[in-house]
C-alpha positions as CSV (number, residue, x, y, z in Angstrom):
1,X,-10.6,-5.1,-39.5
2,X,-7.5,-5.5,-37.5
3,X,-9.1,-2.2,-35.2
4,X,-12.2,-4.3,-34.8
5,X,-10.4,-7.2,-33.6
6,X,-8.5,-5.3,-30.6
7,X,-10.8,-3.8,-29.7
8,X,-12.7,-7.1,-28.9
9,X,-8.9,-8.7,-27.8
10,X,-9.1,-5.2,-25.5
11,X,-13.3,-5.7,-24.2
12,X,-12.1,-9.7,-22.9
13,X,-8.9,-8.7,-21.9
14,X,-10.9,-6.0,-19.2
15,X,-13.2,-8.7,-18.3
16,X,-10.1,-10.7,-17.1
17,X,-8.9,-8.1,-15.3
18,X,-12.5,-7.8,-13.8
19,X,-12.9,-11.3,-12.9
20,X,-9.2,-11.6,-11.6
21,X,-7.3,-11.8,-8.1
22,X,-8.0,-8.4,-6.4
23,X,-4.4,-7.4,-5.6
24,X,-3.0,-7.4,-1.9
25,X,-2.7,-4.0,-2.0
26,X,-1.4,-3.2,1.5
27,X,1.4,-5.9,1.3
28,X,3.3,-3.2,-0.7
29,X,4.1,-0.9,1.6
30,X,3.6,-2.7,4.8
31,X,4.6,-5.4,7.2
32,X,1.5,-7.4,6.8
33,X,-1.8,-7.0,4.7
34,X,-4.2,-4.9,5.4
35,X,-7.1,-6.4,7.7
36,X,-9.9,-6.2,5.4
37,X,-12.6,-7.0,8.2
38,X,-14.0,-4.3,9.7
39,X,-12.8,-4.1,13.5
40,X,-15.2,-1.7,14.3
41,X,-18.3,-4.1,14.1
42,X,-17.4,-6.5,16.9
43,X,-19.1,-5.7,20.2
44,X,-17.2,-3.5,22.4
45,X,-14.9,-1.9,20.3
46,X,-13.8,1.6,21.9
47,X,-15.6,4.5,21.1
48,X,-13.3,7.0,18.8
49,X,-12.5,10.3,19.6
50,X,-14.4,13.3,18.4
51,X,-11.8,14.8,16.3
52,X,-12.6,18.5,14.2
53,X,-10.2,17.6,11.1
54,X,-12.8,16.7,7.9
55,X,-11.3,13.1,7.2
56,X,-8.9,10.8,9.4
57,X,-7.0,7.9,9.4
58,X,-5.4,6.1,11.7
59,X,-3.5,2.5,11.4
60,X,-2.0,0.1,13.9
61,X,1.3,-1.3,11.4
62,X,2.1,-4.4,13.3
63,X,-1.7,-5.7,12.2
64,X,-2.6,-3.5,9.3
65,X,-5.6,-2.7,11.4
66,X,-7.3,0.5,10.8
67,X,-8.4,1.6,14.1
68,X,-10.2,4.9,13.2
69,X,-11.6,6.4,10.0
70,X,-13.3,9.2,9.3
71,X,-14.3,10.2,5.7
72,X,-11.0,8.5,5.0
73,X,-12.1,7.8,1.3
74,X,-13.1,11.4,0.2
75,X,-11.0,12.8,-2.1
76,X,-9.3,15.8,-0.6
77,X,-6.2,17.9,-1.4
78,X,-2.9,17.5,0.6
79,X,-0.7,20.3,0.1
80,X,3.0,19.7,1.4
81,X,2.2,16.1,2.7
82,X,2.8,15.3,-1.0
83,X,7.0,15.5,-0.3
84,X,6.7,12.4,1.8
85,X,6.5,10.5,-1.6
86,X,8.6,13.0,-3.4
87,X,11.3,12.4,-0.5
88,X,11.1,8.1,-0.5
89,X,11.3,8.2,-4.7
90,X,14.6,10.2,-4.3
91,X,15.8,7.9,-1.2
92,X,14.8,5.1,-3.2
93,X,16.5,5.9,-6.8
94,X,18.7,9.0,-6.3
95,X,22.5,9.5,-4.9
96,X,22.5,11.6,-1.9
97,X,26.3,12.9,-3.0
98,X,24.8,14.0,-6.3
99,X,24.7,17.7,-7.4
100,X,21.3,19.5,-8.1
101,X,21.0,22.3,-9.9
102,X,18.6,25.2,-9.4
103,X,16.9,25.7,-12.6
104,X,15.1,29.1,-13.9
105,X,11.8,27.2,-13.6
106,X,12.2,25.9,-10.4
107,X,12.9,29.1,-8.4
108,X,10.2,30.6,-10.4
109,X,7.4,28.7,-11.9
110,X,5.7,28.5,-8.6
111,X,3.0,30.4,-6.9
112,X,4.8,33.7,-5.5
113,X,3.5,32.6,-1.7
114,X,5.0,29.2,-2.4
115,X,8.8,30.5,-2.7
116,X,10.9,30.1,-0.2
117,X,13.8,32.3,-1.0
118,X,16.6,30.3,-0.2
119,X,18.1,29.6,-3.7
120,X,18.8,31.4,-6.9
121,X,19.0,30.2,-10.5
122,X,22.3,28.3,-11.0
123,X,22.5,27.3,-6.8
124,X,23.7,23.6,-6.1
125,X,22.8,21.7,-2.9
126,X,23.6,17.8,-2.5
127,X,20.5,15.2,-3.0
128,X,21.1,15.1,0.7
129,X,20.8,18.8,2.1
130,X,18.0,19.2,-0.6
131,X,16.0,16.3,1.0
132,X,16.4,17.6,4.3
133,X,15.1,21.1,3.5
134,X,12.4,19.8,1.5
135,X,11.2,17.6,4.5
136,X,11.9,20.2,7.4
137,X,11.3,23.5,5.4
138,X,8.5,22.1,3.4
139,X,10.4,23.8,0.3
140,X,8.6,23.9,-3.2
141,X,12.1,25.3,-4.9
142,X,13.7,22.2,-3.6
143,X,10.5,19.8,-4.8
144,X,11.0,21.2,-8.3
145,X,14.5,20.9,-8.4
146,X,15.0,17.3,-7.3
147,X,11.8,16.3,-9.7
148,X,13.9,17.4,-13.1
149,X,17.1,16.3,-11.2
150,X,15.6,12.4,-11.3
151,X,13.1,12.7,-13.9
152,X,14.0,15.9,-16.4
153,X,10.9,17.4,-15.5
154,X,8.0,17.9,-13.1
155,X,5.5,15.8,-15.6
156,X,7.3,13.0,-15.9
157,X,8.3,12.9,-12.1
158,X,4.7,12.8,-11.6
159,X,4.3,10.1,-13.7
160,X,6.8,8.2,-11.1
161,X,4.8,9.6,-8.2
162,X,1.7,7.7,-9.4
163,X,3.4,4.5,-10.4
164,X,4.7,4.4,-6.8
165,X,1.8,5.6,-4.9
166,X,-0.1,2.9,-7.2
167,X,2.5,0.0,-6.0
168,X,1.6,1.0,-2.6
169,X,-1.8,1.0,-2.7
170,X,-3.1,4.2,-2.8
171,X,-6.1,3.8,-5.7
172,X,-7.8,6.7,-5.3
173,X,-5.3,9.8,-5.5
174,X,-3.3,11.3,-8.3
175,X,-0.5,13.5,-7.9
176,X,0.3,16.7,-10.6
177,X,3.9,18.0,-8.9
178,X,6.5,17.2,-6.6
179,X,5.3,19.9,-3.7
180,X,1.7,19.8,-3.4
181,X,0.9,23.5,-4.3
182,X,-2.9,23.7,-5.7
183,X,-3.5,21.4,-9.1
184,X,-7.2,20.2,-9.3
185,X,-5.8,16.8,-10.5
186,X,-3.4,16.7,-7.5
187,X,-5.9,14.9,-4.7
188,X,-5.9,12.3,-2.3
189,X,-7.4,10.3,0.7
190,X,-6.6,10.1,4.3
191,X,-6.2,6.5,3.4
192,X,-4.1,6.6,1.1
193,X,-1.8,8.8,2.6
194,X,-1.5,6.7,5.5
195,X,-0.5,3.7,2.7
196,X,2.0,6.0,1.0
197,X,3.1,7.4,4.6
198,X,3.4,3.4,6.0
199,X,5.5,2.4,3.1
200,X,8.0,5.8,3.4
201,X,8.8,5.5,7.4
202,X,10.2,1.5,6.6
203,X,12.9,3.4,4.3
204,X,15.3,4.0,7.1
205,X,17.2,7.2,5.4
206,X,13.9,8.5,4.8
207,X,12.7,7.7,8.4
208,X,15.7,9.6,9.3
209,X,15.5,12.5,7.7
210,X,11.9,12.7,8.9
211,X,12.4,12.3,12.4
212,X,15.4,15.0,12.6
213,X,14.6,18.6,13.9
214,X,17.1,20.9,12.3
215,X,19.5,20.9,9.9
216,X,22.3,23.2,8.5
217,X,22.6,22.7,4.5
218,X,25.3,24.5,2.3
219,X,25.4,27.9,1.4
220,X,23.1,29.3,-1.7
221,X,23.5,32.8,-3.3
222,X,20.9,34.2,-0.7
223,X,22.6,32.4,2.5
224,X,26.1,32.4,1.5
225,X,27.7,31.0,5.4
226,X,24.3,27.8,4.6
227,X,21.3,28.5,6.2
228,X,19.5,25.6,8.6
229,X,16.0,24.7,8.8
230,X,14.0,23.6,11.6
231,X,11.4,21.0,11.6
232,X,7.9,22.4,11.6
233,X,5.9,19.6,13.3
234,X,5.5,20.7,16.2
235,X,5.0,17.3,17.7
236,X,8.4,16.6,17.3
237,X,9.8,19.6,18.7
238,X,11.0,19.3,22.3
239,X,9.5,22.5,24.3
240,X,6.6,23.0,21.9
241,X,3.0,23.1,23.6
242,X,2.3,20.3,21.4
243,X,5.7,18.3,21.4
244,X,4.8,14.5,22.0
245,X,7.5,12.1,22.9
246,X,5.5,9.2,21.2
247,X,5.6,11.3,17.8
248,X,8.8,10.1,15.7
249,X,8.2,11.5,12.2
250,X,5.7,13.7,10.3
251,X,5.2,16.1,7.8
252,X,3.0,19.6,7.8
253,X,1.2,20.5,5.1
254,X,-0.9,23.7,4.1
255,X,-2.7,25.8,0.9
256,X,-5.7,27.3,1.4
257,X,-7.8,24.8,-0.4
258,X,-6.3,22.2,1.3
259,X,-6.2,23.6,4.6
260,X,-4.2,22.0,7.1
261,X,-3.2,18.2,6.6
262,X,-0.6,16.3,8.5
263,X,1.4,12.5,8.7
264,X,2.3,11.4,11.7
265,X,4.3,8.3,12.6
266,X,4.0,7.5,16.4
267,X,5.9,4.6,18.8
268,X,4.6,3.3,22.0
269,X,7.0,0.4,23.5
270,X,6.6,-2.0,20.6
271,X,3.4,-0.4,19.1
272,X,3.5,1.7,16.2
273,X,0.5,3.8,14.3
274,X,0.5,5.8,11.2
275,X,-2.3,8.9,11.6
276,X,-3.4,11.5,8.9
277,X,-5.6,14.2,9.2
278,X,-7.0,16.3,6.1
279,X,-8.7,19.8,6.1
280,X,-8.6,21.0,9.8
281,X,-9.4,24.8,10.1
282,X,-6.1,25.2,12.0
283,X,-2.7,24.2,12.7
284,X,-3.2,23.7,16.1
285,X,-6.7,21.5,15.3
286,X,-4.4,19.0,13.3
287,X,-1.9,18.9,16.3
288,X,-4.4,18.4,18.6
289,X,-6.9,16.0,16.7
290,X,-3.6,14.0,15.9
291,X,-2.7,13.8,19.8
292,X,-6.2,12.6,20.5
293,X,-6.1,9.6,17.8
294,X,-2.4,8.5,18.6
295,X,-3.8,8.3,22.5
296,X,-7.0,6.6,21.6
297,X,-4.8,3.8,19.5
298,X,-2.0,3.1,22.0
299,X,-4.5,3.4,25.1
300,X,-7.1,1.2,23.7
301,X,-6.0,-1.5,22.2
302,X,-3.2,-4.6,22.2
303,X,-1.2,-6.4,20.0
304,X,-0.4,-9.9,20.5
305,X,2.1,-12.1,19.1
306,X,0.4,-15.1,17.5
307,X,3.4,-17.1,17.5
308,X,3.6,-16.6,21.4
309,X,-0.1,-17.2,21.9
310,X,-0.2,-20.5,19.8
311,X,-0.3,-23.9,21.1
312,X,2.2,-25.2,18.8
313,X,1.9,-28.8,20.8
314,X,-2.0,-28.8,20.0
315,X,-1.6,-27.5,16.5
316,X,0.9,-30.1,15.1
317,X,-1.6,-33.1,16.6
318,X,-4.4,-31.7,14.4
319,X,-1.8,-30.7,11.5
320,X,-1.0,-35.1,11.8
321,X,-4.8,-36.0,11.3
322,X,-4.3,-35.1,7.7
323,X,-0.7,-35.2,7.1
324,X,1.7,-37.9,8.0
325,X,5.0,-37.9,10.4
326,X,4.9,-33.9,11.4
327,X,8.3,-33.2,12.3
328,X,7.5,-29.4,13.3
329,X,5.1,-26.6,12.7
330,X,6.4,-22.8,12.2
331,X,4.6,-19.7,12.6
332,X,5.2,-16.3,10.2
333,X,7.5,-14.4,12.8
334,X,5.6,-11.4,11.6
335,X,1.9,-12.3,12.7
336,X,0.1,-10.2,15.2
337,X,-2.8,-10.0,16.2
338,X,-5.0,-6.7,17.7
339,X,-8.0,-6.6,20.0
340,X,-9.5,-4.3,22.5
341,X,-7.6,-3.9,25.8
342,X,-10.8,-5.0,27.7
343,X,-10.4,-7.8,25.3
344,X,-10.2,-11.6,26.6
345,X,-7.7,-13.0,24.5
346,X,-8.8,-17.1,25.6
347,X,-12.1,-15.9,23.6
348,X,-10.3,-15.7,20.4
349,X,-11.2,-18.8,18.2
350,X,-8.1,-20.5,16.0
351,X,-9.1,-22.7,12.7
352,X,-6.3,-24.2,11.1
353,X,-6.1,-25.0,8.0
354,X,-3.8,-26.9,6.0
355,X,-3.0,-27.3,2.1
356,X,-1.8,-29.7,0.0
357,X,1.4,-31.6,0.5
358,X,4.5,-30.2,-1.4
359,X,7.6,-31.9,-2.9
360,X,9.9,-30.8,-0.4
361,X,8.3,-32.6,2.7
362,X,6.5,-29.6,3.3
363,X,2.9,-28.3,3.9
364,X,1.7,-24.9,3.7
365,X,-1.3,-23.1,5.8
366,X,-3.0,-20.5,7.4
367,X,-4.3,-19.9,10.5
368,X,-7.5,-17.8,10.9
369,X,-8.6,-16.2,13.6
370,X,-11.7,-14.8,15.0
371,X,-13.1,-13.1,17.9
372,X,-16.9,-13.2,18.2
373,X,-17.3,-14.3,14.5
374,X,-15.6,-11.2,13.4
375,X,-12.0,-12.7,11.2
376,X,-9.4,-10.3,12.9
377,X,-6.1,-11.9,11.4
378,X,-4.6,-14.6,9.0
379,X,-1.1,-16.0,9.5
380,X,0.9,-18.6,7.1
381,X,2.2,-21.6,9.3
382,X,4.2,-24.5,7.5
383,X,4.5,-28.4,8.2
384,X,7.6,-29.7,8.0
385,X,7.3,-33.8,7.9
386,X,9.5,-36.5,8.1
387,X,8.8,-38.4,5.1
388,X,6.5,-38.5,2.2
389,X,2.4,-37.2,3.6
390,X,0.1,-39.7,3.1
391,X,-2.2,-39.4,-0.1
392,X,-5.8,-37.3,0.7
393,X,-9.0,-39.2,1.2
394,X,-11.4,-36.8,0.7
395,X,-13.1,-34.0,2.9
396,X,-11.5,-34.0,6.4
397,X,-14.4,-33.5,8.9
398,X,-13.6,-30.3,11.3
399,X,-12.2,-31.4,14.8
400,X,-13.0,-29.0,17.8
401,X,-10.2,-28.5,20.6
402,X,-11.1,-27.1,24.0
403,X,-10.9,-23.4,24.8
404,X,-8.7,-21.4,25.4
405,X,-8.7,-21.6,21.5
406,X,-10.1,-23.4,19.3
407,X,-8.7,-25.4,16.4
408,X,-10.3,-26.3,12.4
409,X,-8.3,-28.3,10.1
410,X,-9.7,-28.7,6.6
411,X,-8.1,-30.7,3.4
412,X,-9.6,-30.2,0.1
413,X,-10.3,-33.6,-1.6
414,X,-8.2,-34.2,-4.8
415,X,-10.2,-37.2,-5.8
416,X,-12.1,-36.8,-9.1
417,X,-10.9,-33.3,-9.3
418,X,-9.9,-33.9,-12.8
419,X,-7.7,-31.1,-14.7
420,X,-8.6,-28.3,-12.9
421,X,-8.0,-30.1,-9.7
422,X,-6.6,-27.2,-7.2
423,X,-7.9,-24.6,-9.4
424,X,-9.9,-21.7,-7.8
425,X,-12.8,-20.3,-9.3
426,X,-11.7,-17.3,-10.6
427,X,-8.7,-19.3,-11.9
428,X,-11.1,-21.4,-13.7
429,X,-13.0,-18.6,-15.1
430,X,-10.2,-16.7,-16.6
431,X,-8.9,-19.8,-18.4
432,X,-12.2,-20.4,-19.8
433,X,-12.5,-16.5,-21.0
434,X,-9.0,-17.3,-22.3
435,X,-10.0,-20.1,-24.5
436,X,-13.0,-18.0,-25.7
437,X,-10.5,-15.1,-26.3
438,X,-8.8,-17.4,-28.5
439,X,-11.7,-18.7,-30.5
440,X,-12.8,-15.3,-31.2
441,X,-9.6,-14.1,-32.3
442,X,-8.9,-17.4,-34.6
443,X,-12.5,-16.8,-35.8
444,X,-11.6,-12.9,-36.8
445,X,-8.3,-13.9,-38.5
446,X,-10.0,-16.3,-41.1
447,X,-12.7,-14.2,-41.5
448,X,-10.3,-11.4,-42.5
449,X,-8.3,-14.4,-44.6
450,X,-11.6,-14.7,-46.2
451,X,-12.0,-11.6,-47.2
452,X,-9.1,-10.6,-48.3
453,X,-8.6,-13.7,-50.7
454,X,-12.2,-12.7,-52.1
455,X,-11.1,-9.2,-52.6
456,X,-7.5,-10.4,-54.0
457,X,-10.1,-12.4,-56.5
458,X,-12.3,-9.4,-57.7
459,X,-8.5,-7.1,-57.9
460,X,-7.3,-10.3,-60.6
461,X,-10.5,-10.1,-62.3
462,X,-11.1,-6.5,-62.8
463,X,-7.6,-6.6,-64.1
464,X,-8.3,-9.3,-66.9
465,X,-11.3,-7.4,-67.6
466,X,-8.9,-4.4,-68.2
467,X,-6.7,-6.3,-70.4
468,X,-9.1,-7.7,-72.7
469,X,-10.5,-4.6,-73.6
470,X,-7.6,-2.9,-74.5
């Protein structure tokens, strides 16, 4: 009985979770949230490049914008690029003084192709030099050895891998071992390498690391005077036929199911894009596919600062028509906003809206913005008032400012509101499936008091029945 009522505790639970807040997935392991509104739709928007790579990503970071996709949800395998989260795990729980130790498996429970060469059984390298030949080298020895050095083995590393790659937003991969040699459970999406790959490059020792082209670690048994190891994106390499001075960090990857994959973190003046690019035939195509998509994203398109562009002047006279004495409006630093370069930014409309009055004199909001009816950003702005806001009166109508922008401010009425005044919908609904939850469960318990005091009856009786014949 107590099976039966878990598993209907477990059935409402998972419609909870159903009818829940979807999770801000992108706010993990980037600057902003992800724009959710597809770019791509509004009229004008710059033709992509024709790249040969099977799937493609590429995102603006100030925005969250993703400015080019191609089969960026099919699940694909990414070889090496898998160190860029075995690298920020280690940066992010590991001392880069600590001592790792070579075990037997980890120099030679991997593929024979796979083996580097540059350690024996018993060899110890810092946290630090093994990160750097893991992220220059690509090394799978090195992968192994720092998963059992955090985590005592490779399986429960990978456990760690998912969590993290989870917390940043990547849904739809799953990760077997620290290196990315061939697993069929070890797969991802362009996507969600560019949301594991955003949230690595704002560690600054792992952006370091990343971004440096050679480096000598300490000797091993095989290199006994060290050994150094170059980087091996090309991109990054000063006097390579494919060096790009906008290309600041990246990783190579390769197997032969996999192909060729590659992460690439690129800076333009203040711009900055993440790119990946899964299953190009070639080397070269990912170099040159990358190029193309890095151009295409700092050529076509702008980032404004909203805070800049605002009218704070105009915004805290609409802000006083439904809160009293305004003392000053402020803008999240952090909000941007992208559009085309051919773009007129005096076309892009601004609603503002504001919420209820808190007990610190204080107002939260957002302001929305759109550019011919397509939302392309959302930024929190807060009131700051004088004295105590005046009580609401019901729906605020919408006021409409002159271009270059256009202002919306918007109050939801508290007045007969009752309990679940301020309550959204799917607030509303998960309290009722609560209360539901709990009847069911209160009806299973004295159901199963029932009967067990009936059987606890027919036990006494069979047992009096007993005695008197004996």
């Amino acid at each position: 009985m107590k099976r039966q009522i878990w598993r209907v505790c477990s059935v409402l639970l998972a419609i909870l979770l159903v009818f829940g807040p979807a999770p801000e997935l992108f706010a993990a392991g980037g600057r902003t949230d992800r724009v959710t509104v597809d770019y791509r739709s509004i009229s004008g928007w710059p033709a992509g490049p024709e790249i040969n790579s099977e799937a493609a990503c590429l995102i603006d970071l100030q925005t969250g914008a993703v400015l080019y996709e191609k089969n960026a949800d099919e699940v694909l395998y990414p070889a090496s690029i898998t160190k860029v989260l075995t690298a920020l795990l280690i940066v992010e729980n590991c001392d880069l003084n600590g001592m790792v130790t070579f075990s037997h498996n980890s120099v030679t429970d991997l593929d024979s192709d796979g083996i580097s060469g540059l350690m024996a059984e018993g060899d110890q390298l810092s946290v630090k030099d093994c990160l750097y030949v893991l992220m220059l080298k690509s090394s799978n020895e090195t992968a192994y050895a720092l998963a059992e050095y955090m985590s005592g083995s490779v399986e429960a590393f990978a456990e760690e891998m998912n969590r993290k790659a989870k917390e940043l937003g990547a849904t739809h991969s799953n990760f077997a071992n620290p290196h990315g040699l061939f697993h069929e459970n070890h797969y991802t999406t362009a996507e969600d390498m560019a949301r594991i790959f955003w949230g690595a490059i704002q560690n600054d020792l792992f952006l370091e690391i990343d971004s440096t082209p050679r480096y000598t670690a300490a000797a091993t048994t095989p290199w006994p005077n060290g050994f150094t190891v170059d980087m091996r994106h090309q991109m990054l390499v000063p006097g390579s036929e494919y060096y790009d001075a906008d290309v600041v960090a990246g990783k190579t990857g390769y197997i032969q199911k996999a192909q060729n994959t590659l992460v690439t973190y690129g800076v333009r003046g203040e711009r900055e894009l993440v790119c990946v690019t899964l299953k190009a035939e070639s080397r070269a195509q990912s170099f040159e596919d990358t190029k193309k998509l890095l151009d295409y994203g700092f050529d076509q398109f702008s980032v404004y600062d909203a805070a800049a562009q605002a009218d704070m002047a105009a915004l805290q006279a609409e802000a006083s028509k439904s809160l009293n004495n305004v003392e000053s409006l402020t803008l999240d630093e952090n909000g941007f906003l992208l559009l085309p370069k051919e773009a007129d930014y005096s076309n892009v409309d601004v609603a503002l809206t504001m919420g209820e009055p808190e007990t610190n004199d204080s107002c939260s909001g957002q302001l929305v913005y759109s550019y011919q009816g397509q939302k392309i950003g959302e930024i929190p702005i807060t009131a700051k008032m004088k004295s105590a806001p005046k009580p609401s009166d019901g729906n605020l109508p919408e006021t409409t400012l002159a271009a270059p922008s256009t202002f919306e401010t918007s109050k939801e009425s508290t007045d007969n509101a009752g309990f679940f005044s301020g309550w959204s919908a799917w607030q509303i609904t998960a309290a009722c499936l609560l209360c539901a939850l709990a009847l069911v469960v209160l009806f299973l318990v004295i159901f199963q008091w029932a009967i067990h005091r009936r059987r606890k009856k027919l036990r006494e009786q069979r047992r009096r029945n007993r005695q008197r014949y004996q």
